[in-house]
C-alpha positions as CSV (number, residue, x, y, z in Angstrom):
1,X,11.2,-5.2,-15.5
2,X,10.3,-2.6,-12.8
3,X,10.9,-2.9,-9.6
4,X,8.8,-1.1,-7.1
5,X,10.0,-0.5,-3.3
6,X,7.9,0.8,-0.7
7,X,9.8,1.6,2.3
8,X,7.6,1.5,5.7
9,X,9.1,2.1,9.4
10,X,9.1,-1.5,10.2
11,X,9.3,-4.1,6.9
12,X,9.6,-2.5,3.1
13,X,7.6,-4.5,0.2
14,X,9.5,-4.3,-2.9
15,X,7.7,-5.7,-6.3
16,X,8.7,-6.6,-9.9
17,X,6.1,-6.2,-12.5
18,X,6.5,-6.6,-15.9
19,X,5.5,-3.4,-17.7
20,X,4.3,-5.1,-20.9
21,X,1.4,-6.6,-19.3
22,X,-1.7,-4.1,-19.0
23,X,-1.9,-2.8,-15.2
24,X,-5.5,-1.7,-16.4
25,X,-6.6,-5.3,-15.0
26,X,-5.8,-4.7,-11.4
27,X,-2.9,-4.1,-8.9
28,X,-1.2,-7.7,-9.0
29,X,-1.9,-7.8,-13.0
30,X,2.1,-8.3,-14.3
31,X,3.3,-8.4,-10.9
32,X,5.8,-11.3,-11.5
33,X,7.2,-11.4,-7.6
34,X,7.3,-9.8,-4.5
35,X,9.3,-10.0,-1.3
36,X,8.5,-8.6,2.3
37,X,11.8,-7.4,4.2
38,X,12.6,-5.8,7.6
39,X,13.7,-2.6,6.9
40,X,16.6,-1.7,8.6
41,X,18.9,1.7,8.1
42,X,21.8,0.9,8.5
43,X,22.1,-1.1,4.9
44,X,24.2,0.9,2.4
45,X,24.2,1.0,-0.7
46,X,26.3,-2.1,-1.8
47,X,24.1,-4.0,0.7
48,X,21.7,-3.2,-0.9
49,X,22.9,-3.6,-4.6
50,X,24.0,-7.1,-3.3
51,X,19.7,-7.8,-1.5
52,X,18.3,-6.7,-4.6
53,X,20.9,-9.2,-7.2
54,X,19.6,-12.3,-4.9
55,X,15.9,-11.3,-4.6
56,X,15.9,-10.8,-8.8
57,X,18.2,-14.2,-9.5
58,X,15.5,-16.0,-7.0
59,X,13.4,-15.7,-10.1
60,X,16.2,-15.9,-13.2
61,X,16.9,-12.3,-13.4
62,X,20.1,-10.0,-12.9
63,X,19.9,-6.7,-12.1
64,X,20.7,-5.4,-15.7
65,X,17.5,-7.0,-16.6
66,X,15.6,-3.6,-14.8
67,X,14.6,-0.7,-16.5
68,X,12.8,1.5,-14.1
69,X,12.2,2.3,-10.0
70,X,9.7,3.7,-8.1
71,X,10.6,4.2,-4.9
72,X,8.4,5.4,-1.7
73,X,9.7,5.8,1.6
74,X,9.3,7.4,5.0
75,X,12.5,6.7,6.1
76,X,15.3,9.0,4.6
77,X,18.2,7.2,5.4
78,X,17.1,4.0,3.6
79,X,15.8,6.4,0.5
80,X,19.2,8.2,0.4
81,X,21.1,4.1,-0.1
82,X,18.4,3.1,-2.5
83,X,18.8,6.7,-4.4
84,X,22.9,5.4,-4.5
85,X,22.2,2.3,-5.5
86,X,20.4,3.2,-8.1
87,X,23.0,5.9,-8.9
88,X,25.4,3.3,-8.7
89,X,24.7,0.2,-10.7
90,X,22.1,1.2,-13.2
91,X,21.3,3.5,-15.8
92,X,18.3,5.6,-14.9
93,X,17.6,7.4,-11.9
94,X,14.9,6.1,-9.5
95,X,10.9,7.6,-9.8
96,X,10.7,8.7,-6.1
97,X,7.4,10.4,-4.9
98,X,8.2,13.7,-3.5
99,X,7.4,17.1,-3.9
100,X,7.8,17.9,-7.7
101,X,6.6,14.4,-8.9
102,X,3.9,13.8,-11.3
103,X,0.9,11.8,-9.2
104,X,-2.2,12.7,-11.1
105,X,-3.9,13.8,-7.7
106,X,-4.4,16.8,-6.1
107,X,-3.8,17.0,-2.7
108,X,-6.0,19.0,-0.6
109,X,-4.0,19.5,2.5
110,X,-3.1,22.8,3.9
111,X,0.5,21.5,3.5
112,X,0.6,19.1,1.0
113,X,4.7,18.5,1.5
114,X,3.5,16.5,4.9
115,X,1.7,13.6,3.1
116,X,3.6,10.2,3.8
117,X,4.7,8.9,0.0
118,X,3.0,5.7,0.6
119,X,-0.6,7.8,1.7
120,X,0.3,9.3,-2.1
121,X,0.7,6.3,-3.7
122,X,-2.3,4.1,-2.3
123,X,-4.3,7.2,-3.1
124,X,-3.4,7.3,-6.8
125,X,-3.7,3.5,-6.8
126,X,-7.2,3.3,-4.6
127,X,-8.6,6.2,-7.6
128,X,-7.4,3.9,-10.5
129,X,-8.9,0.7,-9.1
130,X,-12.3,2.1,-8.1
131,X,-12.5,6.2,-8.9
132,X,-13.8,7.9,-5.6
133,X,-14.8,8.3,-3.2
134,X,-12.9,6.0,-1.9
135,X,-11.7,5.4,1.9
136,X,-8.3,3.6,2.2
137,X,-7.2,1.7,5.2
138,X,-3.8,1.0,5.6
139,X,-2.2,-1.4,8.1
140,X,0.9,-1.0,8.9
141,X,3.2,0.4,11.7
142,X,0.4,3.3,12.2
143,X,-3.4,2.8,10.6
144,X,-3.7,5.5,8.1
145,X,-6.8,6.5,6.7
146,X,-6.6,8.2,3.1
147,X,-10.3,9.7,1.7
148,X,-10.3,10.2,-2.0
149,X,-12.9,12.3,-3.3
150,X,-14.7,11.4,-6.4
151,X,-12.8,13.7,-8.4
152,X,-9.2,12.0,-7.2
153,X,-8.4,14.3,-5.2
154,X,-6.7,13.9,-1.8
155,X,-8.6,15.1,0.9
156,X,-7.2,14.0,3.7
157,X,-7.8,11.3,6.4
158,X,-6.5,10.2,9.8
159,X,-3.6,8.6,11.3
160,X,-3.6,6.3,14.5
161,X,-1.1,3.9,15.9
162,X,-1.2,0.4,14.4
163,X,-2.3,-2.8,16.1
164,X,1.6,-3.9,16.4
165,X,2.9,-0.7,18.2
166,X,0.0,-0.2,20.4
167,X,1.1,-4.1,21.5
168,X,4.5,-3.6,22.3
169,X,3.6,0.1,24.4
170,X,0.8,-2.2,26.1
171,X,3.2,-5.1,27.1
172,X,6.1,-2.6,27.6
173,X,4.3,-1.1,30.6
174,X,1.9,-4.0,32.2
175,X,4.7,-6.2,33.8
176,X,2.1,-9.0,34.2
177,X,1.1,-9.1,30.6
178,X,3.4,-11.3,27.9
179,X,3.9,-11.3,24.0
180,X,1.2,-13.1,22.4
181,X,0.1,-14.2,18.8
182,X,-1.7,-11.7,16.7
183,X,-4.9,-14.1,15.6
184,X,-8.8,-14.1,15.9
185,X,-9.3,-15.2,19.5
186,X,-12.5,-18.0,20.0
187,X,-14.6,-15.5,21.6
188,X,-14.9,-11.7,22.2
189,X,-14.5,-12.5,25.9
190,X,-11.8,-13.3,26.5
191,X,-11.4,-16.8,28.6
192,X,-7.8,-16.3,29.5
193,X,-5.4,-12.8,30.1
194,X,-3.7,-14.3,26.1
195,X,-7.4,-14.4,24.4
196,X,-7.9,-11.1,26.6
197,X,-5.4,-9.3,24.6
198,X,-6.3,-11.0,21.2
199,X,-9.3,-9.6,21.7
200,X,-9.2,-5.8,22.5
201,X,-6.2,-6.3,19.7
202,X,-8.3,-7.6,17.2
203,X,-11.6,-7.0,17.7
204,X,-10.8,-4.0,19.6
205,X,-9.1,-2.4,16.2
206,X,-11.7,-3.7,13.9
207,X,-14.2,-1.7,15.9
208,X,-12.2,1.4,15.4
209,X,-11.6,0.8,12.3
210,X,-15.2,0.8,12.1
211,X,-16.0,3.6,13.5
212,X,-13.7,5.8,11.5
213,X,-15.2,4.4,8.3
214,X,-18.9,5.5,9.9
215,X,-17.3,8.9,10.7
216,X,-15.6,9.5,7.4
217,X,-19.0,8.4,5.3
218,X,-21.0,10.7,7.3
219,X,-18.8,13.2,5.8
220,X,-18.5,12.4,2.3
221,X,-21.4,9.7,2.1
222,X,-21.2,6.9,0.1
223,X,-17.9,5.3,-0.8
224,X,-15.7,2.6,-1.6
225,X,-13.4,1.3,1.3
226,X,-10.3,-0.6,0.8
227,X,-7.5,-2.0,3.2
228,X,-4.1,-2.5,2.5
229,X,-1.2,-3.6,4.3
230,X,0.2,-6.9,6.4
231,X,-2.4,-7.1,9.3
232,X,-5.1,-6.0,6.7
233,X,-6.0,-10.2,6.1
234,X,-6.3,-10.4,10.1
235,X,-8.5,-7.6,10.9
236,X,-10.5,-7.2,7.7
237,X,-13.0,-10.7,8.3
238,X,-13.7,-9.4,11.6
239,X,-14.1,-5.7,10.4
240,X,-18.2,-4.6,8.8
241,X,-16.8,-1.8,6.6
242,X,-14.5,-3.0,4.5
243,X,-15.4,-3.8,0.7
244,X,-11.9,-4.9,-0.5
245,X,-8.3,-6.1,-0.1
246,X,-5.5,-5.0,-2.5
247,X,-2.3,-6.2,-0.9
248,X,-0.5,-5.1,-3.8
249,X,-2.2,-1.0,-3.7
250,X,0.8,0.8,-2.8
251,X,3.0,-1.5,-5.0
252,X,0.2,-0.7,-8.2
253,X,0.4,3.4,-7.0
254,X,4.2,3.3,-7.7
255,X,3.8,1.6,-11.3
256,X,1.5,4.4,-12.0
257,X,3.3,7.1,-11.0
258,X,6.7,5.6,-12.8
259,X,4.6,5.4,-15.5
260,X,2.9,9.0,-14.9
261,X,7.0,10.7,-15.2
262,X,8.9,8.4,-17.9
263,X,5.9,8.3,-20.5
């Protein structure tokens, strides 16, 4: 089995697929589990040898039954205990995207070292699934914006704070606003100060969303837009550009690229 971890600020997805069933068939083809964690840095590496053992028996596996990583993170202290691990209690060293690995894709930023691994690895993923150009939105602690050209090569995009931060900064600083649940509110006007803030949350970020996708085509023209990430299902049937949902992208990237440096 291989068992794919993709590290974000706030929760980390990690996936097992099964490597004898053909990934050529999409991004959840052989995917036989995955599990959606809070990612915290102060684990170590035992912690996390002990995680990963009950995650893998949940489904009638032990940790011996692995035999590859990929690993990509944006937080270094939590890639240095999964590097340990690794290092520790099995017998290969982890696929990690970082300057020096094998993607596939060229990058075509004027420092390519500063692309985010996961930006990488939904690229390489998002070319795979539908060649380019491709736009892929990702939902997660910020909403990145990764353009593909149709060559595969990484051209760039845009970064902007994600629906969940912008919340918590909101809320933080307007004493007579409270926490309230992330859905689709009844109506774009709001009725109440709760449906208020549902709706310049949701509808408010579908709109952008939006109108980066119109900005990016005007560019590039035609292309394929996808969205990934947690929030992706709660903006995405309010949103008019998007085309598809891969909730397993960066997961499928990772496979790739393990596959792109043992083969």
């Amino acid at each position: 089995m291989l068992l794919t971890i993709d590290v974000g600020n706030t929760q980390s997805v990690l996936g097992l697929y099964d490597p004898d069933l053909d990934e050529d068939t999409g991004a959840a083809a052989g995917l036989v589990d995955h599990w959606r964690l809070s990612t915290d840095t102060k684990r170590t590496a035992d912690e996390y040898s002990v995680l990963i053992r009950s995650l893998l028996s949940s489904v009638g596996l032990e940790l011996e039954d692995l035999i590859g990583a990929a690993i990509c993170s944006g937080v270094p202290r939590v890639l240095a205990g999964l590097r340990e691990m690794v290092g520790r209690h099995l017998p290969f060293a982890p696929v990690v995207i970082e300057p020096g690995t094998k993607t596939g894709i060229p990058i075509l930023y004027d420092n390519p070292k500063e692309v985010g691994a996961d930006r990488i690895a939904n690229a390489v993923a998002a070319y795979d699934l539908y060649g380019g150009p491709t736009v892929v939105v990702d939902f997660g602690t910020g909403n990145n914006f990764d353009v593909i050209s149709e060559f595969g090569e990484f051209l760039g995009g845009a970064i902007a704070p994600g629906i969940e931060i912008s919340l918590d900064a909101l809320l933080g600083r307007a004493a007579a606003l409270r926490a309230v649940e992330l859905v689709v509110p009844r109506s774009v006007i709001g009725k109440s100060t709760v449906e208020s803030v549902q709706s310049g949350a949701v509808f408010g970020f579908a709109a952008m969303i939006d109108g980066m996708v119109d900005r990016f085509l005007n560019e590039i023209g035609d292309a394929q837009i996808v969205a990934t990430g947690g929030l992706a299902p709660l903006i995405v049937p309010v949103a008019r550009t998007i085309e598809h949902v891969e909730p397993f992208l960066t997961l499928h990237g990772l496979r790739l690229v393990h596959r792109r440096n043992t083969s």
